[in-house]
C-alpha positions, 0 to 999 in steps of 0.5 A: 731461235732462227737465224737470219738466214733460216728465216728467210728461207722460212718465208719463202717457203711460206710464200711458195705454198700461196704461189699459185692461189688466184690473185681476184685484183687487176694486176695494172692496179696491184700496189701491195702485191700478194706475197708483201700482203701475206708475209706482213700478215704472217709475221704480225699475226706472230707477233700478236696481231689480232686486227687488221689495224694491228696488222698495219702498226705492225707493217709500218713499225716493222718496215726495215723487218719486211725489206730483208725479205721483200721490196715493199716498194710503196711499204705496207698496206693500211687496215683499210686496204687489207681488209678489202685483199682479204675480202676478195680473196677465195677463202677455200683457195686460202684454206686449201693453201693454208692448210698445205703449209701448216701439214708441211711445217707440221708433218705427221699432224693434222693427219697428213706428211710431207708437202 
């Protein structure tokens, strides 16, 4: 089990790996930014999150959970606005940062090493 501290530095990680994936959203209108949005998503889907009403349980259950690691200044994004973070976003720019991660957490397999 990870710590506290590893944990964090795990997200970060995470989060850097989708720092430069185009955020299609007009940024005067940004209320969950994408970086709240995508840790929320990493660790509900973890968690056993298969909808994005169960990403949203997750986020308002979890709230306390999410603020070690980001603000969530306005808290967590209804299903109904996630899924429309999602649907904007480029699926291959996803893909491509996705991909990146999971090589880098996973050297050796997938048939690429380290980031």
């Amino acid at each position: 089990m990870l710590s506290c501290d590893e944990t964090l530095f795990e997200s970060i990680v995470f989060l850097d790996f989708f720092a430069d994936m185009p955020d299609p959203r007009q940024a005067v209108k940004v209320i969950y930014p994408s970086p709240e949005v995508l840790l929320l998503t990493l660790c509900a889907v973890v968690a056993g999150a298969e909808t994005f009403t169960d990403i949203a349980l997750y986020g308002q259950q979890k709230l306390g959970l999410l603020r070690r690691f980001l603000p969530f200044a306005f808290g967590t994004a209804p299903h109904d606005r996630l899924e429309t973070i999602f649907a904007a976003l480029d699926p291959e720019a996803f893909a491509t940062c996705f991909a990146a991660w999971v090589a880098q957490s996973r050297p050796g397999e997938f048939g690429q090493g380290d980031k």
